[in-house]
Structures are given as C-alpha cells and as structure tokens.
C-alpha positions in Angstrom: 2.6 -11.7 115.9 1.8 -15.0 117.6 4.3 -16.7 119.8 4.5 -20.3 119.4 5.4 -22.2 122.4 8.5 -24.5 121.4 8.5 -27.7 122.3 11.7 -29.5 123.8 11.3 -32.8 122.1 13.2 -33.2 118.9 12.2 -36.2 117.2 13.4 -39.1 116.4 13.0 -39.7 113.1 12.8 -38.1 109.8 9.7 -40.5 108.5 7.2 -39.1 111.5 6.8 -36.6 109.8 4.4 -38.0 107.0 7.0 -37.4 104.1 6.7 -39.2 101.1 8.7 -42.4 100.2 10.6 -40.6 97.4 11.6 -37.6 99.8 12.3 -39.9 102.5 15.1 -41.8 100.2 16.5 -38.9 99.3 17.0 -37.8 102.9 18.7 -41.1 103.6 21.1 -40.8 101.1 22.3 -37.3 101.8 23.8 -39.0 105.2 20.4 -37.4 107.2 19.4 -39.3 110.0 17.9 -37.3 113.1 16.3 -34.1 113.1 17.2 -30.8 114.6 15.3 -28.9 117.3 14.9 -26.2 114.2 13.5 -29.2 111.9 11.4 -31.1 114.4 9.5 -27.2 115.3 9.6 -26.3 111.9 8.3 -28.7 109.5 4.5 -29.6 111.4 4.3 -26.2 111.3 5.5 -25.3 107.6 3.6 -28.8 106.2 0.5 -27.1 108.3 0.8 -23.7 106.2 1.4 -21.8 108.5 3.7 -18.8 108.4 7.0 -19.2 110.6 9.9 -16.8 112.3 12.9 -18.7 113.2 15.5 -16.9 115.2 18.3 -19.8 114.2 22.0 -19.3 114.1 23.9 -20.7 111.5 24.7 -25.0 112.1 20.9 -25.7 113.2 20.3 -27.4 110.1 17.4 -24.5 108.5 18.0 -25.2 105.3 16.3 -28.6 105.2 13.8 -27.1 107.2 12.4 -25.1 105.1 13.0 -27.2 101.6 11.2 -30.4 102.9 8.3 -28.7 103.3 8.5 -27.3 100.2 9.5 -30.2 98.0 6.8 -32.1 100.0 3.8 -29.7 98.6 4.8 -28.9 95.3 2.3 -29.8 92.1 4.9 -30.8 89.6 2.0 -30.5 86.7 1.5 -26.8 87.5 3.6 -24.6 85.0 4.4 -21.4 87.1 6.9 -21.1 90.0 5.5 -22.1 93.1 8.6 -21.5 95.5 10.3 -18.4 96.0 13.4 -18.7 98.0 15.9 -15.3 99.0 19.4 -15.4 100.1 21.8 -12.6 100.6 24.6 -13.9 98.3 25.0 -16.2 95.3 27.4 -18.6 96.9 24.3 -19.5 99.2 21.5 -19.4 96.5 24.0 -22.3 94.9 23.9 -24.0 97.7 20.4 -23.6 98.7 19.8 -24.6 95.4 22.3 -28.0 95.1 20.4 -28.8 98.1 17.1 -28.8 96.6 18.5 -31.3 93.9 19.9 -33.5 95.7 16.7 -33.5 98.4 14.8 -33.7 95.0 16.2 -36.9 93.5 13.4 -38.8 93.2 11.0 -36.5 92.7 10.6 -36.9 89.0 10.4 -33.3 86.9 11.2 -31.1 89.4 12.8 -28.2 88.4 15.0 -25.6 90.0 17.5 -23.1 89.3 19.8 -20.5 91.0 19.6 -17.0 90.0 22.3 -14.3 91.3 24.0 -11.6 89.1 27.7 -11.7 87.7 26.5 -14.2 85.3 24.8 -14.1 82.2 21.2 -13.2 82.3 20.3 -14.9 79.0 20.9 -18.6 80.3 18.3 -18.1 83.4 15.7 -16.3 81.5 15.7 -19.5 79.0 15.3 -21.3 81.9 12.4 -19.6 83.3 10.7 -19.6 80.0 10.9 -23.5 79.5 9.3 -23.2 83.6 10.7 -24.1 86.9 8.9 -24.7 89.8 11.3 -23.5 92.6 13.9 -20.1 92.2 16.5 -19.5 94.5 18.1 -15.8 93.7 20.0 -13.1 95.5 16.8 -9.8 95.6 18.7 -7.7 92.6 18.9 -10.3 89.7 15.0 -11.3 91.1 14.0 -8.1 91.0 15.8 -7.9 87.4 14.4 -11.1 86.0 11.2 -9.4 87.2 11.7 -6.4 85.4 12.9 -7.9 82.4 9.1 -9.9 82.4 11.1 -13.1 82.7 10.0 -14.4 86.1 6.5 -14.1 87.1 5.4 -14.5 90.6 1.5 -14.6 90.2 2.0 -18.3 90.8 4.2 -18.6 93.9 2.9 -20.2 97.2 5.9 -20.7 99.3 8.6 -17.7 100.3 11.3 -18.0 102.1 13.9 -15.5 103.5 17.0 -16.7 104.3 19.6 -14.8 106.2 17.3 -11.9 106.8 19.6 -10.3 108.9 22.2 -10.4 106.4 19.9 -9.1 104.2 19.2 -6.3 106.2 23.0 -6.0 106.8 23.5 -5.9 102.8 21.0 -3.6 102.3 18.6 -5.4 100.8 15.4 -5.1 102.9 13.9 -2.8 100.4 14.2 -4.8 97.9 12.9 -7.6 99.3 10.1 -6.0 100.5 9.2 -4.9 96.8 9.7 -8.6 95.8 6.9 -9.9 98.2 4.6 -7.3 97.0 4.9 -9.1 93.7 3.8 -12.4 95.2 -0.1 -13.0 95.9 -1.2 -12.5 99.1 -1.9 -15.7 100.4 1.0 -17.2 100.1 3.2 -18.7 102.9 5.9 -17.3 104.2 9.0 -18.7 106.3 11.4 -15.9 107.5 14.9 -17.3 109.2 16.9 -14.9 110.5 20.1 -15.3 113.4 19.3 -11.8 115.3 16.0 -10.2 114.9 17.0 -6.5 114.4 13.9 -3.8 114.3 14.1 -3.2 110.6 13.8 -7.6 110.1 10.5 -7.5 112.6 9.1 -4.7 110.5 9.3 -6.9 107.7 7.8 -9.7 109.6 4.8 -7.6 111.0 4.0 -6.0 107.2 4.3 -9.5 105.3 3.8 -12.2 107.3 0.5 -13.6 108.5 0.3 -14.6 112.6 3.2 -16.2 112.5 4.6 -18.8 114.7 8.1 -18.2 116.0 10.6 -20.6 116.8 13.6 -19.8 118.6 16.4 -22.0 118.6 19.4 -21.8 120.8 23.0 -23.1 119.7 26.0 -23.8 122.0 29.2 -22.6 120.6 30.8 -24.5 118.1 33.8 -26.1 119.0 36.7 -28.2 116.8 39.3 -29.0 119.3 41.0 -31.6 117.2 41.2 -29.5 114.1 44.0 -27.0 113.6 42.2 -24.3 111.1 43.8 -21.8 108.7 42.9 -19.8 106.3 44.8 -19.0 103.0 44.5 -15.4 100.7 44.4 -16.4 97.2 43.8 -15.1 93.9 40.4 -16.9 91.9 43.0 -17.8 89.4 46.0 -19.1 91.6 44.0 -21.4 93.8 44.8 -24.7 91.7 48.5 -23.9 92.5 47.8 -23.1 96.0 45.9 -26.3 96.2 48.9 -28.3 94.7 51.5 -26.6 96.9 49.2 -27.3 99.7 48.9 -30.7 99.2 52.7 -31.4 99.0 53.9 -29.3 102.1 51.0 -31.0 104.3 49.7 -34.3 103.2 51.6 -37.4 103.4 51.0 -41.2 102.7 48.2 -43.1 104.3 46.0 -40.2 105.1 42.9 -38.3 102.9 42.0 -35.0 102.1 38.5 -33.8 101.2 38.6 -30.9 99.1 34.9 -28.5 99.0 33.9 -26.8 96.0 30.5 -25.0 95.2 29.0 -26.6 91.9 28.9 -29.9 90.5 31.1 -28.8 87.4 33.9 -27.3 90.1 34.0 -30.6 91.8 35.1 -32.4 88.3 37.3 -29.6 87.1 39.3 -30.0 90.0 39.6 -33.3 90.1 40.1 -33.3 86.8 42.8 -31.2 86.8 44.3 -32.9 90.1 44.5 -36.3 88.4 46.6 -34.3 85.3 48.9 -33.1 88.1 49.8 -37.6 89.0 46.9 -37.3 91.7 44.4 -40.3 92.9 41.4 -38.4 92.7 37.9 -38.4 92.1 34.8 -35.5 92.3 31.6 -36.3 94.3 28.4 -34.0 93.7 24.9 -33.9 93.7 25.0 -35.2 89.8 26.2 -38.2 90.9 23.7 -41.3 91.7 23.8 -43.0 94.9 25.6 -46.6 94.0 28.3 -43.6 92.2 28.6 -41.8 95.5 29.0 -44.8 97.8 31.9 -46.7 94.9 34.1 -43.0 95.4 33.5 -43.3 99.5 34.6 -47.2 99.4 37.6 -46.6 97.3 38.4 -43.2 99.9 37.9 -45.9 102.9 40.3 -48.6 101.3 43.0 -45.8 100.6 42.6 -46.5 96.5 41.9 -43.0 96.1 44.0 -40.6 98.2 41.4 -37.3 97.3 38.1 -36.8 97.3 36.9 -33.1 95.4 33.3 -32.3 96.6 30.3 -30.3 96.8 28.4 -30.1 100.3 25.4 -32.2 100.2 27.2 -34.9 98.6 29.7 -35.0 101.1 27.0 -34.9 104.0 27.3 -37.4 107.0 30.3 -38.4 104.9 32.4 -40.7 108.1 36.0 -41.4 107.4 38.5 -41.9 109.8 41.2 -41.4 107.7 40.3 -37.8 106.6 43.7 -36.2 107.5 42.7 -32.7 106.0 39.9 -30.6 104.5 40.6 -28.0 102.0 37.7 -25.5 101.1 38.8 -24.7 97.8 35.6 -22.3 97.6 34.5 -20.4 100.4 31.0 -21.9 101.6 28.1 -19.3 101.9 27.5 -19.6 105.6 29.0 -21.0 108.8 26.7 -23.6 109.1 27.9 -25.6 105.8 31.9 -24.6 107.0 31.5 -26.4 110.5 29.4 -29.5 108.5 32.6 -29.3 106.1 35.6 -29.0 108.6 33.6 -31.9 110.6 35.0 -34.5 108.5 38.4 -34.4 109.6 39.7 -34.9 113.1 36.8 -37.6 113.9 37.4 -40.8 115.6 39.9 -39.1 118.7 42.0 -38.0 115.8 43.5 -34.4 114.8 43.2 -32.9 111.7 43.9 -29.8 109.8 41.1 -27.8 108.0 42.2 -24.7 105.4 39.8 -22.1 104.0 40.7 -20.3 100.5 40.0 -16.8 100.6 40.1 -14.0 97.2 40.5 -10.8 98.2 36.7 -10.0 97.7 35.9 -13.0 100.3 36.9 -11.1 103.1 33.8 -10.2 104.3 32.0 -13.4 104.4 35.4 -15.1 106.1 34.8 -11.9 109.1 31.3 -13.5 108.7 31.9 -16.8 109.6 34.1 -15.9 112.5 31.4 -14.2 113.9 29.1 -17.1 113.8 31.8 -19.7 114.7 33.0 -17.3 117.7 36.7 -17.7 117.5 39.0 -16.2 114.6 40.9 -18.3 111.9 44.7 -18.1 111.9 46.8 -17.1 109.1 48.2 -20.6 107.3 52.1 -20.2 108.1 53.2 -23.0 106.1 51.2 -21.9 102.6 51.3 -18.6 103.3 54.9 -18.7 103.4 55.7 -20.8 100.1 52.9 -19.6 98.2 53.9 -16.1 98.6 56.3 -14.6 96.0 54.3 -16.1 93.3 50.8 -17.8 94.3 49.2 -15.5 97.0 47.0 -13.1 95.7 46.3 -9.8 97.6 48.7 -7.6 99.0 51.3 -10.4 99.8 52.6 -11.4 96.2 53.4 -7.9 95.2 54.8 -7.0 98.2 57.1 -9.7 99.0 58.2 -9.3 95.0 58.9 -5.4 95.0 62.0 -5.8 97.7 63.6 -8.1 96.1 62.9 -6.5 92.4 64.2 -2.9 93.4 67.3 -4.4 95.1 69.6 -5.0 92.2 68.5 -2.1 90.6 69.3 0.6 93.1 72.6 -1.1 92.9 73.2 -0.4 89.6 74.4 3.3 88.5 72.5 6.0 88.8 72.0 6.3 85.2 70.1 3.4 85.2 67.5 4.5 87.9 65.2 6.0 85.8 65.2 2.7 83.3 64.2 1.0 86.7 61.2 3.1 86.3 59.6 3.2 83.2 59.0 -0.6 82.8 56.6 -0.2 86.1 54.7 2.0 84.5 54.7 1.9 80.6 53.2 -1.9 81.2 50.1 -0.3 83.3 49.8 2.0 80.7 49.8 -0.1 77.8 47.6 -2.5 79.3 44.9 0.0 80.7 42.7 0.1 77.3 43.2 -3.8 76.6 42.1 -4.8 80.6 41.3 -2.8 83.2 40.7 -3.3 86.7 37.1 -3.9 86.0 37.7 -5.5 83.1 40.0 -8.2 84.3 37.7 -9.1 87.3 34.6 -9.4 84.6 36.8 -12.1 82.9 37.8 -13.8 86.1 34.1 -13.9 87.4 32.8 -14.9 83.9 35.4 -17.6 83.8 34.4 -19.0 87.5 30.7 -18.2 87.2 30.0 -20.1 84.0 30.5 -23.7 84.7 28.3 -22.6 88.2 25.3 -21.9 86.3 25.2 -24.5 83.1 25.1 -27.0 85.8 22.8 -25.5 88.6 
C-alpha cells in the first residue's frame, strides 16, 4: 500500500474544488457549506482516480466524500452502471442513496436506485433493465440481482465500500470480495472503514490499487444540552407512540422535528399526523428548493408546529425553536443520528432527542452507542404510558399478564383451567393463518414498499 501524507488544511470552500455549477447548487441547498478534513483529503484524490483508504469514524462527513466525486464524473449518455456503491444494511443503502438524489438535483437524467433484500425483487430488476447509472445495495441482494442476470457490472468504474468493518462484522467480506471480482479491473475503488481490522486490509491489499490512505481523527461527540432516550416499539405501534409522545412532552411555542427514512415515510406521517388535529408538514429530498425553504419559514414563524423529515432535507436545518427531535426510524449510522439530534438544543438552549427502536433494531441502537461513546437511557415518561398497550417487545406482554391472571386466580378453582385454554387455543388457531415468520413478512412488506417505489 502507499501511505499518503494528510494534510492539515481543510479547505475553505466547497467550489475549490473544480465542481460543476449544477453540483455546486445542489451542495448549497442541502445546508453544505465547509468541508470536512475527510472531504478536503478525499475528493483531489478521488476526482484524481486514484484509489483511497479512509480510516473515518462515523460524523466525518464520508458520505459526500465519496458521492461528489462520483456524481462529478459520471457520463449520463452511457447506458450501463458506472457506480457501484456497498453498505452493510438497507437502512444505509436508502440513505446513501436519498443522498445521491438530493446531491443529484440538477444533474439532469441521473439515475439511481437502492437495492437491499426484504423487498420485492421484481420492482429493482425493472429498474435495472430501463438502466441506472449508480446502485447502492447491501452484498446479498447485489450478488442476487447478479445472479438473477439483472445487474451487470462489466460497465462499473467507481466502487465504493462503505462500513467495511461492519461488513466484516456482518459477515459479509466474502461476499463482497466475490462482488469486485465481477467488476473490471481498472476500476477505482474507495474503501471507508472506522477500524482497519486484518481481514478489511486483506481486502484492501487484494483489490485495491496503491492506494492513498487517509486517516481521520474525531473527538468525541458530545450533546450536553440534549436529554436523549430511547423508546422500544413495535413497527406497527410507532404512530401511537409518536402521538402519545407528542402529548406527554411537547407543549405550545416550541417545535419538534420528526426523522424518517424515505421520502414516502416523511408524507405518510405527516399525513397521518395532520388526521390526528396536528400542524404538520413532510420535508424530503422530492421536494424542490423554494418547497423546502416555504415548510422551514412557516416552522420559524410557529405556523406549523411539526416538521416530519428525511436526513438530507433536513441538513444544516437552524431553528431555534426546535424543542425536540423524534427519530421515528432508526438512522443507519451514528454519523446521520448526531446530524439529526443536532437540531435541537442549539442557540444555549436544551432539548430532548428520542430514538424508536423494534425489537430487531437492537443491534444497530448497541451500534450507535459505540460510535457515539456514551449509552442512551431508557425514556421514563413513554416507556411508562406506552406500556400496557403501545410498547412492543417484552414490556407490553409482560406488564399485561399480571394484571390479566389476577382476577382469574381469584375466581374458583373450577374456573382455572377456563383461564387457560383461551391462551393457548388462540396461538393454535392462529399458527396456520400467521406465523411468526409470516407476520413479520407482512410487517416488513408493509414498511418496505413505500421505501422502494420512491427510492
């Protein structure tokens, strides 16, 4: 490998790097101003063609480090895909992806599209077929399109590997080492990684050509205004967490910025919000400029109360009265949670940040701790209202089996065993019509549909 020396000036200004006027613009408007140490190394470099490492922890801003380039260099007359880019999960391959729309505004017929399993198949494949230029997919439903002869990689010139670490960590090294192999051998390669364990430099030295490496440092993240909590909730009872939520916390005068994943989430929610008597309005990548800046005006005058968005439309977003931030859906790494959380408790002010966890989330909540350094508390106040009917996990059933079995080992003995059977006969009688598996297909297919028809 070859060590590139890093430089300590950052600089000053998004336009020295040579960008175009259209990608320029579209940094501007999503609220980007300066660039980070990771963006002023990595960009000459990437624009250059040369092959990069970059040891980065989450919060360093990578993503536009990689996607300028990328966007920058693209030939939006050639048919095949021409950018490759690998996450570790889907929620980040949707947010990788939002980013390159909204980075992608005004470059006119650019295409992209997110690809990640527990959605259907048949919908990306089209896609791929009518041609996109950049892919953004989790390694098993690229290796599947693959398979299936739906995405062809003959034509890719830019790869990037996001998260390698948590790649590694996933167990997906293998598979994305089979993935490259399917790419032509000159093309660039940009590998971002947190921790550089022996199996990720393996990778490196096999796939990547003398590449430069960057290593970027990153003090501890710190929020001392913001009191953050974290909520267990079932996919399907977070709109009535939200709405409890919003009556035991919020009060008059004050905002609340609430974070989903996709465009479509960010006007369900609002949609369904404004049913439930609420002033609110979505704000996502789908919306133009002049629409973006008429929701943030009406925030700042207090005309609308709550604001329902998607990360990069909410970037550099600057209101004082931001009281709370609710992340409805858990964001895909810690860098986008600290960017989201930062819009409350600005200006010398406190505030109060909640994150929405299913029980599958678990793992990428520990993961976020870990990159944040310091562990989120329970939300007392939620938690404890939500419980007997809205929390999902192993507090709603628990809290409701006490006070179920109560009058019933009152009653006579007679009636003990009648206390039983309804426990079970239901869970028998509903196995064949939904199972476990079954139910959580239905759940996913009922979240992960809107997510894709509008990636």
């Amino acid at each position: 490998m070859t060590t590139e020396k890093n430089s300590n000036t950052t600089l000053t200004s998004f336009a020295q790097f040579g960008l175009s006027a259209p990608l320029l613009k579209a940094i501007t408007g999503a609220g980007y101003t300066v660039p980070t140490p990771i963006q002023s190394q990595a960009i000459p470099l990437l624009l250059d063609g040369r092959d990069i490492i970059g040891q980065a922890q989450t919060g360093t801003g990578k993503t536009a480090a990689f996607l300028l380039p990328i966007l920058e260099r693209l030939e939006l007359r050639g048919n095949g895909v021409q950018a490759l880019i690998l996450t570790p999960t889907r929620e980040l391959a949707i947010q990788v992806a939002e980013a390159v729309d909204l980075f992608g505004r005004g470059t006119s017929g650019l295409r992209a599209m997110p690809v990640y399993g527990g959605t259907a198949i048949g919908k990306q494949i089209a896609a791929l077929r009518r041609g996109l230029h950049v892919v953004v997919g989790t390694p098993g439903r690229v290796i599947d399109l693959i398979e299936r002869g739906a995405l062809d990689l003959r034509s890719v010139r830019n790869v990037v590997l996001d998260e390698a670490d948590e790649m590694l960590r996933m167990g997906f090294i293998a598979d994305v080492e089979w993935i490259l192999k399917q790419t032509p051998a000159d093309r660039q390669t940009a590998l971002f990684s947190a921790t550089m364990p022996d199996a990720v430099r393996r990778v490196a030295d096999r796939h990547l050509r003398k590449p430069a490496i960057l290593r970027i440092e990153r003090a501890p993240a710190t929020m001392p205004d913001i009191d953050e909590r974290y909520v267990t909730v079932a996919e399907h009872r977070k709109m009535e967490t939200l709405t409890s939520l919003l009556e035991c916390e919020t009060s008059g005068g004050t905002a609340t910025l609430i974070f989903v994943r996709t465009k479509v989430g960010a006007a369900n929610v609002a949609r369904r919000l404004q049913d439930a008597g609420y002033e609110a309005e979505p704000m996502h990548g789908g919306m133009t400029q002049p629409q973006r800046e008429r929701v943030i005006r009406a925030m700042r005058a207090g005309r609308v109360e709550i604001v329902v968005a998607t990360d990069v439309a909410a970037r550099g977003l600057d209101i004082d009265r931001i009281a709370h931030v609710v992340n409805y859906d858990i964001p895909g790494d810690a860098e986008s949670y600290l960017h989201r959380i930062g819009r409350t408790g600005r200006a010398g002010r406190s505030g109060k940040a909640f994150l929405f966890v299913t029980p599958r989330e678990g793992g990428m909540m520990r993961q976020i701790e870990s990159a944040i350094g310091r562990r989120l508390k329970p939300s007392e106040t939620i938690a404890h209202s939500a419980a007997p009917h809205k929390d999902a996990g192993a507090v709603a059933p628990k809290a409701a089996a006490p006070k179920a079995a109560a009058p019933k080992a009152a009653a006579p003995k007679a009636a003990a065993p009648k206390a039983a059977a309804p426990k079970v006969a239901p869970r028998k009688g509903a196995a064949p019509k939904t199972s476990a598996s079954k139910t959580a297909a239905r759940f996913g297919r009922r979240s992960a549909r809107p997510r894709f028809q509008q990636s």
